[in-house]
PQR file with spaces between the fields and no chain letter, atoms N, CA, C, O and H, PARSE charges and radii, in Angstrom:
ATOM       1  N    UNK     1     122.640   33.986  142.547 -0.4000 1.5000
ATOM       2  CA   UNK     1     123.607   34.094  143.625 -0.0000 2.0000
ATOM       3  C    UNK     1     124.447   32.821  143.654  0.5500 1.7000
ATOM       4  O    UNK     1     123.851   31.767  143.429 -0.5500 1.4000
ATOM       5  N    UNK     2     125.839   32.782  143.919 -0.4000 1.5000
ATOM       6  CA   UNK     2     126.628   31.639  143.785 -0.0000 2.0000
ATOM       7  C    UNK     2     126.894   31.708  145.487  0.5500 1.7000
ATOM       8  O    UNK     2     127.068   32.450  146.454 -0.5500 1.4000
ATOM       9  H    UNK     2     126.323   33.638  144.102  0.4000 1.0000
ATOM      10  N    UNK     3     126.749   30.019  144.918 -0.4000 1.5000
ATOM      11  CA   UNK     3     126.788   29.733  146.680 -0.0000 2.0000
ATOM      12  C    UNK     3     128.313   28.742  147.033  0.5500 1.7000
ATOM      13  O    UNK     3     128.420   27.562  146.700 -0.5500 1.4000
ATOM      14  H    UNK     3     126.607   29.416  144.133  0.4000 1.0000
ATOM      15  N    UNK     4     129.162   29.364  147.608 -0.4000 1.5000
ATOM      16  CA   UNK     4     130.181   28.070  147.906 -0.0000 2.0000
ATOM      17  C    UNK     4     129.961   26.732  148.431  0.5500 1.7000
ATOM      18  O    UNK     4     129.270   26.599  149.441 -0.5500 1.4000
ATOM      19  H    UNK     4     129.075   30.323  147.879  0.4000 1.0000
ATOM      20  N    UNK     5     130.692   25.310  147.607 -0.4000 1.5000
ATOM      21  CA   UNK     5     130.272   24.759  148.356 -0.0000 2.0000
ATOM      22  C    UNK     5     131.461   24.399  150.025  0.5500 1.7000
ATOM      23  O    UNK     5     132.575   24.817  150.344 -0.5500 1.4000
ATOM      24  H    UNK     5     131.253   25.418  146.786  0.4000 1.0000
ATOM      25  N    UNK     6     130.501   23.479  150.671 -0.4000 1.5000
ATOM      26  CA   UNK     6     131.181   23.419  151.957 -0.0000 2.0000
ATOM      27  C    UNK     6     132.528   23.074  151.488  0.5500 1.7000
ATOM      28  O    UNK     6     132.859   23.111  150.303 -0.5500 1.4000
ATOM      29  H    UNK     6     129.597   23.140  150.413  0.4000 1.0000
ATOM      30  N    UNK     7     133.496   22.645  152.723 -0.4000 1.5000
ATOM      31  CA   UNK     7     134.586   22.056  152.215 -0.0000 2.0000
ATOM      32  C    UNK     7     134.355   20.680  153.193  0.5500 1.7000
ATOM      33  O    UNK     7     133.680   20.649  154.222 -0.5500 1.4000
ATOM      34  H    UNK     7     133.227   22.614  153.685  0.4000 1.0000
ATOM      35  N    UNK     8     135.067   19.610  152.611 -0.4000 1.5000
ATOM      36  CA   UNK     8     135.135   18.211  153.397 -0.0000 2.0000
ATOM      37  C    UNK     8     135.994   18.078  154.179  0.5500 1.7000
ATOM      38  O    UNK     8     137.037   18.706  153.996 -0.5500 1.4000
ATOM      39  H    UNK     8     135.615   19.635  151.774  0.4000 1.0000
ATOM      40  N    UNK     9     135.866   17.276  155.240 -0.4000 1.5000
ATOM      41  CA   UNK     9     137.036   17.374  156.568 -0.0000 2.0000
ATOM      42  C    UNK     9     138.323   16.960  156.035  0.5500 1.7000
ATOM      43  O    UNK     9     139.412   17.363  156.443 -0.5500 1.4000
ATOM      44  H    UNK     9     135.018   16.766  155.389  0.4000 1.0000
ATOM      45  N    UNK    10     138.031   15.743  154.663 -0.4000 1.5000
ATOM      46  CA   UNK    10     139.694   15.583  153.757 -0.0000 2.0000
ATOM      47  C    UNK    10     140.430   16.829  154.006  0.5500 1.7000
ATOM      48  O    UNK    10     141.319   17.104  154.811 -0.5500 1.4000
ATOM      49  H    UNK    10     137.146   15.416  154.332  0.4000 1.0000
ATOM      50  N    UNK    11     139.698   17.652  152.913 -0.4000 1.5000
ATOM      51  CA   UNK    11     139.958   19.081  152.233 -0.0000 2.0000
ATOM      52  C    UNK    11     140.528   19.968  153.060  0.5500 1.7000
ATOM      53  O    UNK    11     141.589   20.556  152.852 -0.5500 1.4000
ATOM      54  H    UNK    11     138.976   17.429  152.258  0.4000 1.0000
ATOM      55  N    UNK    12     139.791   20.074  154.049 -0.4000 1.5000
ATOM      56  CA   UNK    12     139.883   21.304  155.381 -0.0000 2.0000
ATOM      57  C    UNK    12     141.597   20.713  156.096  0.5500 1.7000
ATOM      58  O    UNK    12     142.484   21.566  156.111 -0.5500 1.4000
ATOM      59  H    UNK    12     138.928   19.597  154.218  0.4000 1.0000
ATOM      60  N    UNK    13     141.980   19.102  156.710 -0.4000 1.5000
ATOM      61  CA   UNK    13     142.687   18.739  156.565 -0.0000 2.0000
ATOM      62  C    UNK    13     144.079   19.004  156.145  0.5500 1.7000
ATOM      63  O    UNK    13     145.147   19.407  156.606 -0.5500 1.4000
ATOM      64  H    UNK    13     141.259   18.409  156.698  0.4000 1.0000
ATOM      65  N    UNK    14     143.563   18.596  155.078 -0.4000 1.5000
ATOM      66  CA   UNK    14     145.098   18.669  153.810 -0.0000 2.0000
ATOM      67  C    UNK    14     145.683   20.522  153.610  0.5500 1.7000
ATOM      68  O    UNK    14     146.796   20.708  153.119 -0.5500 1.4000
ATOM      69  H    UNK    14     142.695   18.269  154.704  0.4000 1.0000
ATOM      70  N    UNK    15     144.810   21.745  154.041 -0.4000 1.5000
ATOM      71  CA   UNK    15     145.037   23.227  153.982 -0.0000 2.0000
ATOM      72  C    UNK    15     146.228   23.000  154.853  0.5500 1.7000
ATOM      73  O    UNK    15     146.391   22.203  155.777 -0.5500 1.4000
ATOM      74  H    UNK    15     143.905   21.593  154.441  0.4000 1.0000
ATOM      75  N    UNK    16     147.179   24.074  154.231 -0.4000 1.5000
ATOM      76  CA   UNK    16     148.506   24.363  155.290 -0.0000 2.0000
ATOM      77  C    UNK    16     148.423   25.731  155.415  0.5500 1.7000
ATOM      78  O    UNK    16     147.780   26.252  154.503 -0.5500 1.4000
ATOM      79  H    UNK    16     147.048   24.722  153.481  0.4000 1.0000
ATOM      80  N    UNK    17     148.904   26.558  156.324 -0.4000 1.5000
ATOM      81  CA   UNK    17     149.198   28.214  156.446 -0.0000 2.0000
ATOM      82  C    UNK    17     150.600   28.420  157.056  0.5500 1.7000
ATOM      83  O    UNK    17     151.217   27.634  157.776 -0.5500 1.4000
ATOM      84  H    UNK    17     149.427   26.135  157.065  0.4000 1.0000
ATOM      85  N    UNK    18     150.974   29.630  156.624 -0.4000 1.5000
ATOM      86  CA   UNK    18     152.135   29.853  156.479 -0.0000 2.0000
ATOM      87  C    UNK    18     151.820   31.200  158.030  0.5500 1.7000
ATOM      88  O    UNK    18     150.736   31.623  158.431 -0.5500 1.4000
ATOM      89  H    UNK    18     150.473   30.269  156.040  0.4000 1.0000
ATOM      90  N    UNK    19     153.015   31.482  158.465 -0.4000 1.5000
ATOM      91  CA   UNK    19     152.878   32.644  159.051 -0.0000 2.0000
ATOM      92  C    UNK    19     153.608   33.763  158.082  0.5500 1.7000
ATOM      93  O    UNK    19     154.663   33.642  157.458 -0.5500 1.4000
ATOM      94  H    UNK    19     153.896   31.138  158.139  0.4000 1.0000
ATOM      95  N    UNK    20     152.631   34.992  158.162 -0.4000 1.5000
ATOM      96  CA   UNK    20     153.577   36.009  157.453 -0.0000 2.0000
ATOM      97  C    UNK    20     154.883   36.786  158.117  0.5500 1.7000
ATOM      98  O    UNK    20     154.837   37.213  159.270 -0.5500 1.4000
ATOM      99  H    UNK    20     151.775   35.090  158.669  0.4000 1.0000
ATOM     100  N    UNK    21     155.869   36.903  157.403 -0.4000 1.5000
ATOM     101  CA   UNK    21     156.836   38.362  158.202 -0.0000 2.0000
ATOM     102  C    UNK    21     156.508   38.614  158.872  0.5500 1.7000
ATOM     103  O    UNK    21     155.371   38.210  159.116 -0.5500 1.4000
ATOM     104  H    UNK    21     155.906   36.556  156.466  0.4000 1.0000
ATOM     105  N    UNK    22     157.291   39.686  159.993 -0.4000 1.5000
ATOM     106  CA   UNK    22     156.837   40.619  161.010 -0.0000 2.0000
ATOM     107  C    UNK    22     156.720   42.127  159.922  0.5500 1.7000
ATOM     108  O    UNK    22     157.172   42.073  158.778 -0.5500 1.4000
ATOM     109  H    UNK    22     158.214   40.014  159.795  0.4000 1.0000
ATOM     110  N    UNK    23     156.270   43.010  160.295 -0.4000 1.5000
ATOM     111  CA   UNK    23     155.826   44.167  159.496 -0.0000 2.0000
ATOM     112  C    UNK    23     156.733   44.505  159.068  0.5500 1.7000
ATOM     113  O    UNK    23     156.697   44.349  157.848 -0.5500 1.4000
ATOM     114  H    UNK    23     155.902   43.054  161.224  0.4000 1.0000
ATOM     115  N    UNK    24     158.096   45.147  159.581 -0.4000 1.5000
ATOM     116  CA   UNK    24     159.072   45.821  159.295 -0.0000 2.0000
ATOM     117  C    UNK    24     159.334   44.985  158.030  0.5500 1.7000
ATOM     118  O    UNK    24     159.546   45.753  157.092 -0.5500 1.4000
ATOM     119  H    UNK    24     158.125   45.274  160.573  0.4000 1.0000
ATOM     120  N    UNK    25     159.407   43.487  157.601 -0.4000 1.5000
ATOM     121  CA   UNK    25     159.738   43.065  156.415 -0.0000 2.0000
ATOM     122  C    UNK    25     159.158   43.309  155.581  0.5500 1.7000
ATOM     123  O    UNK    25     159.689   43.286  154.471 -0.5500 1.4000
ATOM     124  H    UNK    25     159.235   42.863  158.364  0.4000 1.0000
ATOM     125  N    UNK    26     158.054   43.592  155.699 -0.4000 1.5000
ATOM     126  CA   UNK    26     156.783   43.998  154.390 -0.0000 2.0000
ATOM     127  C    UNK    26     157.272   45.716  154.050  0.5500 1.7000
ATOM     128  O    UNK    26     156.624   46.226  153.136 -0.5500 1.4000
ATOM     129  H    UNK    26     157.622   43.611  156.601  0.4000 1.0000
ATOM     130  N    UNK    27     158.090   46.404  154.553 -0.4000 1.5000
ATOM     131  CA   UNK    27     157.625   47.563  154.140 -0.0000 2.0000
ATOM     132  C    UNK    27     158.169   47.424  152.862  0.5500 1.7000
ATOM     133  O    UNK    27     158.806   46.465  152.427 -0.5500 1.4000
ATOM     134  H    UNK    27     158.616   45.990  155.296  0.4000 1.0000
ATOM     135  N    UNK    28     157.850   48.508  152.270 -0.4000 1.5000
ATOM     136  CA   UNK    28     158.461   48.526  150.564 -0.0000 2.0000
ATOM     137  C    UNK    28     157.803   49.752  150.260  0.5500 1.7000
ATOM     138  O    UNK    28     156.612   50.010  150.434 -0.5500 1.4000
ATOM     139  H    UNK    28     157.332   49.288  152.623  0.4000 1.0000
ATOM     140  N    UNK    29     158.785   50.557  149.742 -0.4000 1.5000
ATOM     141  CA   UNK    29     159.036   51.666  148.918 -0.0000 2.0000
ATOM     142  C    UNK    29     158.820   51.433  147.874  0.5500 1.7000
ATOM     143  O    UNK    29     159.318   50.485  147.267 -0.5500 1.4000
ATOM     144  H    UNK    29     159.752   50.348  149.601  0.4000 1.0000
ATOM     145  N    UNK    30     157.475   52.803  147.092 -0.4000 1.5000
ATOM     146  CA   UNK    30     157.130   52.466  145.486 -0.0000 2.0000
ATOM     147  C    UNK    30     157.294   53.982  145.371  0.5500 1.7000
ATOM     148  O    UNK    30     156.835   54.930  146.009 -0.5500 1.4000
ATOM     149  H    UNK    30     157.070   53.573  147.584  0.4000 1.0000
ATOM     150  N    UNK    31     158.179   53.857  144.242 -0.4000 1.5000
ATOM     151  CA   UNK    31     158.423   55.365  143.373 -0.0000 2.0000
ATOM     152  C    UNK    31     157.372   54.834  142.348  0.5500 1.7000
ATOM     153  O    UNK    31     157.073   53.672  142.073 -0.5500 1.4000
ATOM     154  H    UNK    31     158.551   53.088  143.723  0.4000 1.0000
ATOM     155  N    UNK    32     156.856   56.120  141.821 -0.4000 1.5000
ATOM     156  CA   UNK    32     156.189   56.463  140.447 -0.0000 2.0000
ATOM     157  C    UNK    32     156.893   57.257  139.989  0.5500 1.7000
ATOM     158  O    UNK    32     156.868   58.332  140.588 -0.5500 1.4000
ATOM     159  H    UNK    32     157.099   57.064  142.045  0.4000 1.0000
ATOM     160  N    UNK    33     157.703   57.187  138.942 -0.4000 1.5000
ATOM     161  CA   UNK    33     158.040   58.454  137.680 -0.0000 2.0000
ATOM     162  C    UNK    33     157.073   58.619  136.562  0.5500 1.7000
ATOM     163  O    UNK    33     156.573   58.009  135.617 -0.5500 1.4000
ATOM     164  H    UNK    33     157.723   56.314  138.455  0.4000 1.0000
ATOM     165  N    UNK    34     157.076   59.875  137.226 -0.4000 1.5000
ATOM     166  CA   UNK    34     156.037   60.860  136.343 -0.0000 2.0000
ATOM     167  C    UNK    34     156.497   61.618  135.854  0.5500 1.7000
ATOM     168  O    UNK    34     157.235   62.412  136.436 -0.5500 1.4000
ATOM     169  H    UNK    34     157.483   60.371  137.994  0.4000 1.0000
ATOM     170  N    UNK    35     156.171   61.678  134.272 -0.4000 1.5000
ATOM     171  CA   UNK    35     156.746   63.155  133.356 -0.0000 2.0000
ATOM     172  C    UNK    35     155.657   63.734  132.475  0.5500 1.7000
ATOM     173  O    UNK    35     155.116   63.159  131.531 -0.5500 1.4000
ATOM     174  H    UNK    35     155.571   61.032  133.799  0.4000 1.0000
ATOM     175  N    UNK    36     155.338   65.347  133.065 -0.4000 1.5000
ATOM     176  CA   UNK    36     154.603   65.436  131.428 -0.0000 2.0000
ATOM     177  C    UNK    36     154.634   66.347  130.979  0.5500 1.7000
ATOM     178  O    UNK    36     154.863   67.331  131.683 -0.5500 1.4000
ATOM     179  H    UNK    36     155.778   65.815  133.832  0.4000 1.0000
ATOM     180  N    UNK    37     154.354   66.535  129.156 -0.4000 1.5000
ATOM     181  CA   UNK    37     154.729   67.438  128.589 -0.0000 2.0000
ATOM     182  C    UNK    37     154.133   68.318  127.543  0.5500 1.7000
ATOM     183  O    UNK    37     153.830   68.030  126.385 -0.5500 1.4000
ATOM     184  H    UNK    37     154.168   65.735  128.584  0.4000 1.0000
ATOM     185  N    UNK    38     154.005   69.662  128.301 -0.4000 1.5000
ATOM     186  CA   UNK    38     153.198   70.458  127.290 -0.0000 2.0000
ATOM     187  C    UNK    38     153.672   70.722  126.463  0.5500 1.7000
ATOM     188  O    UNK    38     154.880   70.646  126.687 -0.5500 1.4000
ATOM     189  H    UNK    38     154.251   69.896  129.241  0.4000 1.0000
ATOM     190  N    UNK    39     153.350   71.249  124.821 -0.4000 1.5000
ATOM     191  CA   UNK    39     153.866   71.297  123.586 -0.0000 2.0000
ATOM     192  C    UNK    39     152.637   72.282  123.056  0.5500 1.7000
ATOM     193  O    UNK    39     151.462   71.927  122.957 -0.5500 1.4000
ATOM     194  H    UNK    39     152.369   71.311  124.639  0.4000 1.0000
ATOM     195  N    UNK    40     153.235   73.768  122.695 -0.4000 1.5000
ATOM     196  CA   UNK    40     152.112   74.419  121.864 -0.0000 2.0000
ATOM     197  C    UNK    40     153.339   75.347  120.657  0.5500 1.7000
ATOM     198  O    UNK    40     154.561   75.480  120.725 -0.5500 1.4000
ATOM     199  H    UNK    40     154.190   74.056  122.776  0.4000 1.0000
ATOM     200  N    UNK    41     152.619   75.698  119.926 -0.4000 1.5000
ATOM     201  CA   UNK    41     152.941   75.591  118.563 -0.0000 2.0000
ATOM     202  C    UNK    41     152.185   76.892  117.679  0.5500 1.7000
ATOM     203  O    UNK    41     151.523   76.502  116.717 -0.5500 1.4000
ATOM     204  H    UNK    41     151.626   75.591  119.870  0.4000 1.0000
ATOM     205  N    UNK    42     152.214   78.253  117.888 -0.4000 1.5000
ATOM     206  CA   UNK    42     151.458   79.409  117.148 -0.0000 2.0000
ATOM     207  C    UNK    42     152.109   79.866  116.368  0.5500 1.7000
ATOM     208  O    UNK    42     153.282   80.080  116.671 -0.5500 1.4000
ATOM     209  H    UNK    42     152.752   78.570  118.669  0.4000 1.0000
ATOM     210  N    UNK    43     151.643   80.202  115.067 -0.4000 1.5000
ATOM     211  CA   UNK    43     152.135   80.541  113.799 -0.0000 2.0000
ATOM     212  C    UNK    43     151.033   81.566  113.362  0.5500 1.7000
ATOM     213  O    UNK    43     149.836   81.358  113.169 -0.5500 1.4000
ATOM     214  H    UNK    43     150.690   80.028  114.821  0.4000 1.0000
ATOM     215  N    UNK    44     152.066   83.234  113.212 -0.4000 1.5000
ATOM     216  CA   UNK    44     151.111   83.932  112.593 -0.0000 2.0000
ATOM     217  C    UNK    44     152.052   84.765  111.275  0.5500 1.7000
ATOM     218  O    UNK    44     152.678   85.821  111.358 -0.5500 1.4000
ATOM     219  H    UNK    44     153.039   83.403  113.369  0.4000 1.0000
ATOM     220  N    UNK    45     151.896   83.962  110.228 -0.4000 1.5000
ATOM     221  CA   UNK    45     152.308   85.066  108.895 -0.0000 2.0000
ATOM     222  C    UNK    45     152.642   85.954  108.900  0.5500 1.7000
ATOM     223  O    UNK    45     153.701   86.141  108.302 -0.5500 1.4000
ATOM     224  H    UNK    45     151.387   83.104  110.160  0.4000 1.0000
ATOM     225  N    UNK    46     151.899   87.241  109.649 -0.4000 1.5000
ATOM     226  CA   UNK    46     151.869   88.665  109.343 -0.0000 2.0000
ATOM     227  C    UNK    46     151.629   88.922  108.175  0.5500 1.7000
ATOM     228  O    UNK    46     152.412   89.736  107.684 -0.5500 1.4000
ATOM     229  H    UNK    46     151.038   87.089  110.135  0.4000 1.0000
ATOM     230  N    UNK    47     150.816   88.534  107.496 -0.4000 1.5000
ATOM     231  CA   UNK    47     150.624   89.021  106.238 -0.0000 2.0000
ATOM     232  C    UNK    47     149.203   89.546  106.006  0.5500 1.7000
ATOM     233  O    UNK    47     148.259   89.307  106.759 -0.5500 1.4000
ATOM     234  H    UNK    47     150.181   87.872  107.894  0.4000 1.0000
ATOM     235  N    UNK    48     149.159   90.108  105.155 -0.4000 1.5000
ATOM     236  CA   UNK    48     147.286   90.646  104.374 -0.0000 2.0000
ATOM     237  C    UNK    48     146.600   89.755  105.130  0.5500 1.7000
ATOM     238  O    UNK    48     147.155   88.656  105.094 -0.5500 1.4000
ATOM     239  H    UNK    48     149.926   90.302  104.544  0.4000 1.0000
ATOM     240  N    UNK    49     145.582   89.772  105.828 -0.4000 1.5000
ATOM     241  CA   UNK    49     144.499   89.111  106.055 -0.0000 2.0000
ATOM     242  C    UNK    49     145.169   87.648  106.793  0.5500 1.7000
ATOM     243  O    UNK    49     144.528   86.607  106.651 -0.5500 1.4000
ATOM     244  H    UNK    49     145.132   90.665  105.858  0.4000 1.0000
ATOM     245  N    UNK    50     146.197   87.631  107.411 -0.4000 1.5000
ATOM     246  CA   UNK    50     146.349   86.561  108.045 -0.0000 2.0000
ATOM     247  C    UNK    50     145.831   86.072  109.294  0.5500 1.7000
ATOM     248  O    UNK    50     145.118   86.923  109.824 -0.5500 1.4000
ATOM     249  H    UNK    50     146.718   88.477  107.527  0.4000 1.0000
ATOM     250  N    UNK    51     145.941   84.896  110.024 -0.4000 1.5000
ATOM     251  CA   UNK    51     145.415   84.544  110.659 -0.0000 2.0000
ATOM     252  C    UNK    51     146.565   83.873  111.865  0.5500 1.7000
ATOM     253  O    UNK    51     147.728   83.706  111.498 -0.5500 1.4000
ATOM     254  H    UNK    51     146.520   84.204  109.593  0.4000 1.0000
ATOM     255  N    UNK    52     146.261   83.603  112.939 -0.4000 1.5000
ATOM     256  CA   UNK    52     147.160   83.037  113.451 -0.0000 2.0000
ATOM     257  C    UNK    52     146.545   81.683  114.090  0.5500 1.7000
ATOM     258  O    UNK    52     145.374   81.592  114.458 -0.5500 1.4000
ATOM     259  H    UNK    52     145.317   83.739  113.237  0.4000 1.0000
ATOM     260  N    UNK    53     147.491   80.655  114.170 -0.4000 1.5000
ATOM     261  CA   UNK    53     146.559   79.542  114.555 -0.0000 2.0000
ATOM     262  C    UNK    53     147.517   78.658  115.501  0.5500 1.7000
ATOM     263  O    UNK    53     148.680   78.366  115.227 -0.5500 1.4000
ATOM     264  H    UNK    53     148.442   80.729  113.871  0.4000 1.0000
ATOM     265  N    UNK    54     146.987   78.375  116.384 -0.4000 1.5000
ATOM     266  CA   UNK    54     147.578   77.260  117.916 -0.0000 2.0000
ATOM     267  C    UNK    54     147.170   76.002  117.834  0.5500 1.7000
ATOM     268  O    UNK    54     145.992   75.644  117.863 -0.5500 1.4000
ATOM     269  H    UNK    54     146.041   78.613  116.607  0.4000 1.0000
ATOM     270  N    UNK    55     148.291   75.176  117.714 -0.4000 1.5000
ATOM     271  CA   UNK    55     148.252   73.467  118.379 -0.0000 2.0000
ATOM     272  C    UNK    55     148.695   73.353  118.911  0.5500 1.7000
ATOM     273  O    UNK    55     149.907   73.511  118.764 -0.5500 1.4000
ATOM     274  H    UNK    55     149.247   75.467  117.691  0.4000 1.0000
ATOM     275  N    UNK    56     148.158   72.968  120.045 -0.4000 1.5000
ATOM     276  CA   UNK    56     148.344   72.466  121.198 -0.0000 2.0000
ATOM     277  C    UNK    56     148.378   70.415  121.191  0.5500 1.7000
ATOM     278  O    UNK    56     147.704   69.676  120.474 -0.5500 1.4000
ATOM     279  H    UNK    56     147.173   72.839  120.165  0.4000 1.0000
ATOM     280  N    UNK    57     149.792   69.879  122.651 -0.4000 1.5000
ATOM     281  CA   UNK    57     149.217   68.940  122.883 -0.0000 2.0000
ATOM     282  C    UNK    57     150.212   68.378  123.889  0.5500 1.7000
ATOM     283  O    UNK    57     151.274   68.988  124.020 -0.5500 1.4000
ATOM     284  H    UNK    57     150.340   70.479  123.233  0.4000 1.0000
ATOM     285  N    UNK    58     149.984   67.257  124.632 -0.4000 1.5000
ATOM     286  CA   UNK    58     150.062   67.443  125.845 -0.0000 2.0000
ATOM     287  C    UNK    58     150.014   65.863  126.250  0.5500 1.7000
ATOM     288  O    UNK    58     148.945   65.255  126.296 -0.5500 1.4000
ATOM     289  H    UNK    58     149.122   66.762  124.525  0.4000 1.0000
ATOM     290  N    UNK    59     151.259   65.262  126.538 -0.4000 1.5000
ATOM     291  CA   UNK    59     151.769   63.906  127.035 -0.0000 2.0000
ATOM     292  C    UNK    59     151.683   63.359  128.289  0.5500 1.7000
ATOM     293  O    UNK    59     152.268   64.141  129.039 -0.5500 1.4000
ATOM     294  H    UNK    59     152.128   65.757  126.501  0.4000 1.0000
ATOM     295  N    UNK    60     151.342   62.605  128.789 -0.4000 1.5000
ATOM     296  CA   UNK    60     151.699   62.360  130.089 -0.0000 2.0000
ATOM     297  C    UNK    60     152.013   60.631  130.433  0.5500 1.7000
ATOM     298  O    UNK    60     151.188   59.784  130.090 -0.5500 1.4000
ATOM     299  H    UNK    60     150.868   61.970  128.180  0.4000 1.0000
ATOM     300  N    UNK    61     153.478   60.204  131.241 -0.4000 1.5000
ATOM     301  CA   UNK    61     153.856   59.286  131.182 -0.0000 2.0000
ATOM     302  C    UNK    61     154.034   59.056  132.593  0.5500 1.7000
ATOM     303  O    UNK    61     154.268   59.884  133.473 -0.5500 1.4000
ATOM     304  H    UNK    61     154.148   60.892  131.520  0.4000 1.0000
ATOM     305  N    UNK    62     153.853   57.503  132.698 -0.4000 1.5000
ATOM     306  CA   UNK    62     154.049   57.125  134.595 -0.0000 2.0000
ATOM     307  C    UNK    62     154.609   55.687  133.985  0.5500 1.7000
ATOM     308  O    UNK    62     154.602   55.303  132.815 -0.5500 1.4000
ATOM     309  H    UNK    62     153.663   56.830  131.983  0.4000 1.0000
ATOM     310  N    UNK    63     155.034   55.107  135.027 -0.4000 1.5000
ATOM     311  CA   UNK    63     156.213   54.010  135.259 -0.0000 2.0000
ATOM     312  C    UNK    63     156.572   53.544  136.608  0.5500 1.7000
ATOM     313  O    UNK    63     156.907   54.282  137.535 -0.5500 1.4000
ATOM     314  H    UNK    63     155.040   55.418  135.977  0.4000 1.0000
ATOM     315  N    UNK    64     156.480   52.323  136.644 -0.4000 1.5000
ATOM     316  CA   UNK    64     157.031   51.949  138.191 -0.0000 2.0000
ATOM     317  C    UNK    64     158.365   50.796  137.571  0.5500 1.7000
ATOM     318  O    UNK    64     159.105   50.222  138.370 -0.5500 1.4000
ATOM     319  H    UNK    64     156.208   51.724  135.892  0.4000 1.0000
């Protein structure tokens, strides 16, 4: 367990504090852009004994 040590009356002293804003200054608006994108891909020959086969795949991007 870590134990802090005290602080010295120097130390305690010499600390300055600031007052913060009133609220209305703090607000702030955060967009996220988000995009994402499905991608599939089926291919069937039509031929003798063919087969058909799907790839799939699938992006997703965010950003502030």
């Amino acid at each position: 367990m870590d134990v802090c040590p005290a602080l010295l009356d120097d130390e305690l002293a010499a600390q300055s504090i600031e007052l913060l804003p009133p609220r209305q200054t703090l607000l702030t608006i955060n967009v996220v852009n988000v995009i994402g994108i499905n991608v599939s891909l089926a291919i069937n020959a039509a031929s003798y004994h063919a087969s058909a086969t799907a790839l799939a795949a699938q992006q997703l991007a965010a950003w502030q």
